[in-house]
N, C-alpha and C positions, 0 to 999 in steps of 0.2 A: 707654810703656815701649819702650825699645829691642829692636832684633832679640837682642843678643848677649845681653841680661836678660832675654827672651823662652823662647831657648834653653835657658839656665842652670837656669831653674825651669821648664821644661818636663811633667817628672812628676807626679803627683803622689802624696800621703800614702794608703794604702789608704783611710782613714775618707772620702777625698774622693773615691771611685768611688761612681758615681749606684746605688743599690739592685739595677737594673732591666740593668744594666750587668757586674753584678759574677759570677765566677766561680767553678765549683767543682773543682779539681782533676779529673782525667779521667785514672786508672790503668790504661789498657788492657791488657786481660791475655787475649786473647780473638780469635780470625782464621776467617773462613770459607774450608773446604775442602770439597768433595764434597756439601756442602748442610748441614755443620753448623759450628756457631759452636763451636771445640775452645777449652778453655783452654790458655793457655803458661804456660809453668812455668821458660821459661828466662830468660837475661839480658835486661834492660829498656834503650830510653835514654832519659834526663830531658828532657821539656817545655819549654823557655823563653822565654816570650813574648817580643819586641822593647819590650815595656812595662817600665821598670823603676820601682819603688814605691819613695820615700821612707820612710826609717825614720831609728833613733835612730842607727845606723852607716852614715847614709850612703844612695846607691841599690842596690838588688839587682832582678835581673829576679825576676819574677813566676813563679811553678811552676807549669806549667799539667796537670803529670800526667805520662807518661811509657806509651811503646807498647814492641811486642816487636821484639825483635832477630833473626829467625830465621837458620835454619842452611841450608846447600842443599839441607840431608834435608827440611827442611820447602818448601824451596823446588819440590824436586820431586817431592813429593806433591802440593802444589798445581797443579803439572802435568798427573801423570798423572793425576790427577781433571778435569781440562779434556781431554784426549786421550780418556779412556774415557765422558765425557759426547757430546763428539761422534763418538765410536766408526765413523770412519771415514767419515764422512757418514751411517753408519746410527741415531746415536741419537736419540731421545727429540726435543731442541730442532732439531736442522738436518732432520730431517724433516717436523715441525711443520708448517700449513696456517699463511700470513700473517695469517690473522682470530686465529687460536688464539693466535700469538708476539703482537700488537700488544695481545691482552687480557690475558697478563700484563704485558707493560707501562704497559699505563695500572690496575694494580692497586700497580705497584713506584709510578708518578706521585703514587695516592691517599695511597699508606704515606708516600712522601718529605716530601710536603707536611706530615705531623704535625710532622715535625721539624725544622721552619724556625725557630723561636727559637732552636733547640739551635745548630743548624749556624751560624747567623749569630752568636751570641755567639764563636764557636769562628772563626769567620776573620777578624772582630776581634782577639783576642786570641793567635791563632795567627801572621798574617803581619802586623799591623798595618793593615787595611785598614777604614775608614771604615766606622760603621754605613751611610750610604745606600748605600756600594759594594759592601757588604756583603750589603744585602737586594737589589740589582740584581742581582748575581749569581746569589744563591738563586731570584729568581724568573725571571731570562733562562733558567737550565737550566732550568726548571720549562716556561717557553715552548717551549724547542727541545726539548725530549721531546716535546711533544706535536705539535710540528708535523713532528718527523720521524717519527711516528705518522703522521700524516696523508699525507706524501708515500711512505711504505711502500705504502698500501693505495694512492695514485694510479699508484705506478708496477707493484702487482699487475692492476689493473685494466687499463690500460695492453697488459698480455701476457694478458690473460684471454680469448683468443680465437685459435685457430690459423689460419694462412696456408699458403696452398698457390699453389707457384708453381714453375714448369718440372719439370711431375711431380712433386714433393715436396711434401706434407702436415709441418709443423713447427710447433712453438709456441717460442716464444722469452721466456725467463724466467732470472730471477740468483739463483744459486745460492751458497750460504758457501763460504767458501777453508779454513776447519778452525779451529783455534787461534790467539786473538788473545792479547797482549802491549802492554796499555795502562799507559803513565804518561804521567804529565800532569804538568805544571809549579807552581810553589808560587805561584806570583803571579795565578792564576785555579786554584786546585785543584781546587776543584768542579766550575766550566765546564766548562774545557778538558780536566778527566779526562771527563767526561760525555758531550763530543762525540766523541769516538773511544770510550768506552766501550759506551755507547747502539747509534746503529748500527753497532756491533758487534756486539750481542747480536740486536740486531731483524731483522739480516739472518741468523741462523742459527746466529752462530758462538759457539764456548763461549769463555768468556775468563779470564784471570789479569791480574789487575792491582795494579800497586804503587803508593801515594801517595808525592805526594812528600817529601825530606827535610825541607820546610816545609811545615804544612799535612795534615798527620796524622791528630790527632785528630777534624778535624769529618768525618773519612767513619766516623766510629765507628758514629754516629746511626743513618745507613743499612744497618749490619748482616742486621738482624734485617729490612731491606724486603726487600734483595735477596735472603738465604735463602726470605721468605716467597711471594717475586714468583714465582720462575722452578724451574725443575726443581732436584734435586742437578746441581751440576758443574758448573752453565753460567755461575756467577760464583765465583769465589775469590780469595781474596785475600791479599798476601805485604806482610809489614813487614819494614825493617831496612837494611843497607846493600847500596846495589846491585851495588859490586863482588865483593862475597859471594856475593850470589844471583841478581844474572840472567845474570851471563857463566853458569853452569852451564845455565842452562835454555837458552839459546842455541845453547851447541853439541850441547847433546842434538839438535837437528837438527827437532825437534819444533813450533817453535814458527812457523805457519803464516802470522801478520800482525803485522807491527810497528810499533805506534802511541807513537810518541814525541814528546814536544814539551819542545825543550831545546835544548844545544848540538849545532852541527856535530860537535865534536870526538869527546863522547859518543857518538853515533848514530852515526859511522864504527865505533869501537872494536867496538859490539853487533850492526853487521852484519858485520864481518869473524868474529865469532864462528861464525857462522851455517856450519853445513860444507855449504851446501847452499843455495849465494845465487842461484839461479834459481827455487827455491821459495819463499825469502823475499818477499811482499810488504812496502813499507816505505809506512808515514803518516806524515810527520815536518814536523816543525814547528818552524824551526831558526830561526839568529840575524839579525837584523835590521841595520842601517843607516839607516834611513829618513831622508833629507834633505828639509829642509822649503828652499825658494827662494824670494826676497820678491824680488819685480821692482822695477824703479823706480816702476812707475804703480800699485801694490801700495795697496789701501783699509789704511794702517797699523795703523788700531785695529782691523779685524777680523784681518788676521795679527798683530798680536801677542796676541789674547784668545785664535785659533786653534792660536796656536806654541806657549803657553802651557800652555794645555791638552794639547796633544799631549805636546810636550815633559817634562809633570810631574804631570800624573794618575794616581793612586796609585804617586807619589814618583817617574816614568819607569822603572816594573817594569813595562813591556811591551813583549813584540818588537814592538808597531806604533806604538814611541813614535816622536815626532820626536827623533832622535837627532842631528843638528846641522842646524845654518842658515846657508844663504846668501845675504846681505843685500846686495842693490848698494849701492855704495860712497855712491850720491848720498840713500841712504836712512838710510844705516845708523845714524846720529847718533840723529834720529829714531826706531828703530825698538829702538836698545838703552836711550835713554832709557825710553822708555815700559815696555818687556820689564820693566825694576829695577824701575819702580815696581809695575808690575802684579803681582809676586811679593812686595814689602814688603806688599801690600796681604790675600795669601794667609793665613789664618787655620791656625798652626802649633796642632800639638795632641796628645791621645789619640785613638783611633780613634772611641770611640762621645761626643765633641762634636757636637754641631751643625756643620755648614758647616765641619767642621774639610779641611783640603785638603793638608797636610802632615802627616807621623805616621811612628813611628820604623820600623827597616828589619827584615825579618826573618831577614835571611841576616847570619854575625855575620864572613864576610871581604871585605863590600862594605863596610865602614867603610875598612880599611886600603888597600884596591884601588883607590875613589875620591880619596883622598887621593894616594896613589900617579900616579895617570892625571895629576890637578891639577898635581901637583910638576913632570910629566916634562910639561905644558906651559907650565909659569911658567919653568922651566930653557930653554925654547926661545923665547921672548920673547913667551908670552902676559902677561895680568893676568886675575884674581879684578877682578870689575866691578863686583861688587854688595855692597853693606855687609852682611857678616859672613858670605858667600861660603863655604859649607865646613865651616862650625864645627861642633862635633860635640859631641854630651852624652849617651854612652851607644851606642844605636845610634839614637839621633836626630842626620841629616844636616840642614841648613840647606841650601838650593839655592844653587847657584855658577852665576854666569855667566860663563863662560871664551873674553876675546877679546885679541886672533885668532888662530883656530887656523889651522895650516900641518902640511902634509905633515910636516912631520919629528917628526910629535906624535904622540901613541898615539890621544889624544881623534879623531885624522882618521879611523882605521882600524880601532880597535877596540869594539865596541855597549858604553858603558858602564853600561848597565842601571840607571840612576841618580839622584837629582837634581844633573848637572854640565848644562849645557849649552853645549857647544861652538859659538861663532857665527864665522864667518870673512866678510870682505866679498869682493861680486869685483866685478871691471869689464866683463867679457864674458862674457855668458850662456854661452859654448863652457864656462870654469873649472867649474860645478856640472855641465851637465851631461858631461863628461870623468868629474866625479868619479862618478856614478852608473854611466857606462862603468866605468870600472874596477875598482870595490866588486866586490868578495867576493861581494857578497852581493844581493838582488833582489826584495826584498818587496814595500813603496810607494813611493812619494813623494808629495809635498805642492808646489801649484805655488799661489801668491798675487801677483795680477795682475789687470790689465784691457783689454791690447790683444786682443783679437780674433785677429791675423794671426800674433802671436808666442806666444803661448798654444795655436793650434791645429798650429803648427810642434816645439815642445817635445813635444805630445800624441805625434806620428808617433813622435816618438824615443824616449822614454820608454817609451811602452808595449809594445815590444821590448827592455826593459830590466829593467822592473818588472811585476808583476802589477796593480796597483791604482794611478791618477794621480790625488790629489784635489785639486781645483781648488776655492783659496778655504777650503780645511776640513782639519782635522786627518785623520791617518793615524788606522783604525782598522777593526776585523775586521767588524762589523755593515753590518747586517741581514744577520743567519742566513742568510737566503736566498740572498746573494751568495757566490759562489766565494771562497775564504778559501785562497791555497796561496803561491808565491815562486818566483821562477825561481833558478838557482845555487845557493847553498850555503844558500839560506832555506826551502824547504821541497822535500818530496813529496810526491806527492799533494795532492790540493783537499777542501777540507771545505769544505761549508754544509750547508741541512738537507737536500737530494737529492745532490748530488755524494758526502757522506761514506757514504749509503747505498750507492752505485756504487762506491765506493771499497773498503769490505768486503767485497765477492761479485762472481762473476763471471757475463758471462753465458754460459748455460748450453743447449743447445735439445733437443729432442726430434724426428725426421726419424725418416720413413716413405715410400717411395715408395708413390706414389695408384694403390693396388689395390684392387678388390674386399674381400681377405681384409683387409688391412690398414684402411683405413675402419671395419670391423665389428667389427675390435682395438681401435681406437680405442675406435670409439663406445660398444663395452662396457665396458675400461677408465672412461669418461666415464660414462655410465647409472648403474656400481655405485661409484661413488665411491673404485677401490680404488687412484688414484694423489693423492699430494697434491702431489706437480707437475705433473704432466698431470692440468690440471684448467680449466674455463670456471667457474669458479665467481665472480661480480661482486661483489662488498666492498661495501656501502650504507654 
């Protein structure tokens, strides 16, 4: 069958969704504040999967249910329910002893876990994302909870013991910053809310957080964990549109850490709101670029299985996708041969197929955008490479490979979040790397090669460039454990499973010059247990 009758009949008829697969509408009418699950009673907005179903008129998307729309009155009740749970640094959770915070969290881990069919049928049919990508998700948050469980108590341990040095007695410990402000982006909703949500909470701080406009309904499930998990206050949560509700909560002046993962442009607008930007701490997790570089001595079949992947793993909705390529000229024949074919060879689909690796988009003005990018580089003397490049049936894209790109393109300078792939050739390694010089932006890059002397020369340059140089391998955020951040306009702050915990509290110490009286302060503070900062207490 060809790609473009491939495309064409891409959907299919409801009777033809697998049992095991299929959906039930999800009416949310329901939001946690102060510790209780309130009903809304106000305006809704409608659901619509990227899936759309064959019927007797045609295709229509699929109804996946519909969440609430709130107001800024409700926006800032869920505030000041985050403000009076951390009540200054004196309540309830940022007081808490790190054994006590890390066991409701691994009671929120046991709860979450009930609801991994839920949630995984629901980011399926939410953003289009591949059953196996689906359950990797569900269970990589599932890993990084616990492992940032596990590095909480390393780094209480850590300080669980006072120092004394040039007459001073002190212990040295991280303390919460106050109220957090977590959204997460619609292309990892779970994850990426999770990791700024998490330690968030585990380091102290009480939080408000909003899902994003893709990607909704599947934090429904977890409702009733997180009520059940942690005190009133210390999680709440806002539906609706964001320009409504979080510029308000913004300039109330209140809002102590901001965890965002999105655009640059966005994340300017939210911190200029802030009337009080030396208080603002900012997480942010912004737009990408990542060029992938094929050298001439380049192992071909592994850069392009690498490019590939980078390039268009769930559809290239990631800021650590490879977002264009530069191909030396003596390869490039080579190297965009193979790219066509290895993409005709991609198994286009629904999400919950088997092996399926393309599937439709869930954002519904990346259809007109990508088209748009395409035009304004065919207008500048690129070509559409690949047979049926583009095509579109609904909000299912077909992957375009677009060559050669040239500076005077939009595809040179702007992350097209997409399946386009932009490839340009060059002749002198200075061309890719200039272009990494002068990008916006400063996340990865991807370098595929075999000299030795010219690979470890690039290394020097690059790595004052970008955050992350992978040699040989696609751009991408894992292992948790590694620093996750961008220099420029691509991130702030670094997330993995320790840095994100350092990221949400500060440190904090406690100093006494070494007296007599003061020792016997101490030690009694210490004896009766009546500090839960100053404290030697070891974590097993």
């Amino acid at each position: 069958m060809k790609i473009a009758e491939k495309v064409r009949n891409i959907f299919p008829a409801e009777r033809d969704i697998p049992k095991e697969a299929r959906i039930a509408p999800l009416e949310q009418r329901d939001y946690l504040v102060d510790g209780k699950i309130r009903v809304w009673r106000g305006q809704v907005r409608e659901v619509l999967s990227p899936v759309s179903l064959r019927g007797k008129k045609g295709l229509k998307r699929a109804h996946l249910g519909s969440y609430p729309l709130m107001t800024e009155k409700e926006a800032l009740e869920a505030l000041d329910s985050a403000v009076k749970a951390y009540d200054e640094g004196k309540g309830l959770w940022p007081t808490l002893g790190v054994e006590a915070r890390a066991a409701h969290m691994e009671e929120f881990v046991y709860r979450m876990k009930e609801k991994r069919a839920e949630v995984v049928n629901l980011l399926m049919w939410e953003i289009g994302k591949s059953l196996e990508d689906s359950q990797k998700e569900f269970d990589r948050t599932v890993e990084y909870i616990v492992d940032t469980i596990g590095a909480l108590k390393d780094l209480d341990r850590a300080s669980s013991r006072l120092c004394m040095t040039q007459g001073v007695i002190a212990q040295v410990k991280r303390a919460p910053l106050g109220v957090a402000l977590c959204m997460g982006p619609y292309n990892y909703p779970l994850n990426e809310t999770l990791t700024t949500l998490i330690p968030a909470i585990l380091m102290g701080n009480t939080v408000v957080f909003k899902p994003p406009k893709y990607g909704v309904l599947l934090h429904r499930p977890l409702l009733e964990a997180f009520r059940d998990s942690f005190p009133k206050g210390v999680v709440n949560t806002l539906y609706g549109e964001g320009k409504k509700i979080i510029g308000p909560l913004m300039k109330t002046g209140k809002v102590d850490v901001l965890a965002f993962i999105g655009s640059s442009k966005v994340a300017d607008i939210l911190k200029k709101q802030h009337p009080r930007p030396h208080r603002l701490r900012c997480v942010l997790g912004l737009d990408a670029k990542n060029a992938g570089i094929i050298l001439p001595d380049a192992d071909i079949d592994l850069a392009v299985s690498e490019s590939l992947t980078g390039a268009l793993s769930y559809n290239g909705q990631r800021c650590t996708a490879l977002k264009i390529l530069f191909v030396h000229r003596s390869v490039q024949n080579e190297f965009i041969e193979k790219l066509v074919t290895a993409i005709e060879e991609m198994k286009l689909g629904m999400p919950w197929e088997p092996e399926v690796k393309i599937t439709p988009l869930p954002e519904d003005d990346k259809i007109p955008y990508l088209a748009a990018v395409t035009a304004d580089a065919l207008k500048h003397g690129a070509k559409v490479i690949n047979e049926s490049g583009g095509l579109v049936n609904g909000n299912f894209v077909y992957p375009a490979v677009v060559y050669p790109v040239n500076k005077k393109m939009r595809l040179w300078r702007e992350e097209q979040f997409g399946p386009v792939i932009p490839v340009t050739p060059f002749d002198d390694i200075k061309e890719p790397l200039n272009y990494v010089v002068d990008s916006n932006f400063g996340q990865q890059v991807s370098v595929f090669g075999r000299d030795m002397d010219k690979i470890a020369a690039m290394i020097d340059t690059l790595v004052n460039q970008v955050c992350r140089v992978n040699i040989n391998s696609q751009c991408q955020r894992g292992p948790d454990i590694f620093p996750f951040t961008g220099r420029k306009d691509s991130a702030e702050g670094t997330l993995s499973v320790s840095d994100a915990l350092r990221v949400f509290s500060i440190r904090t110490l406690l100093a006494a010059k070494d007296s007599d009286a003061n020792k016997k302060l101490i030690r009694e503070i210490l004896r009766n247990r009546k500090s839960k900062f100053l404290s030697t207490d070891f974590i097993l």
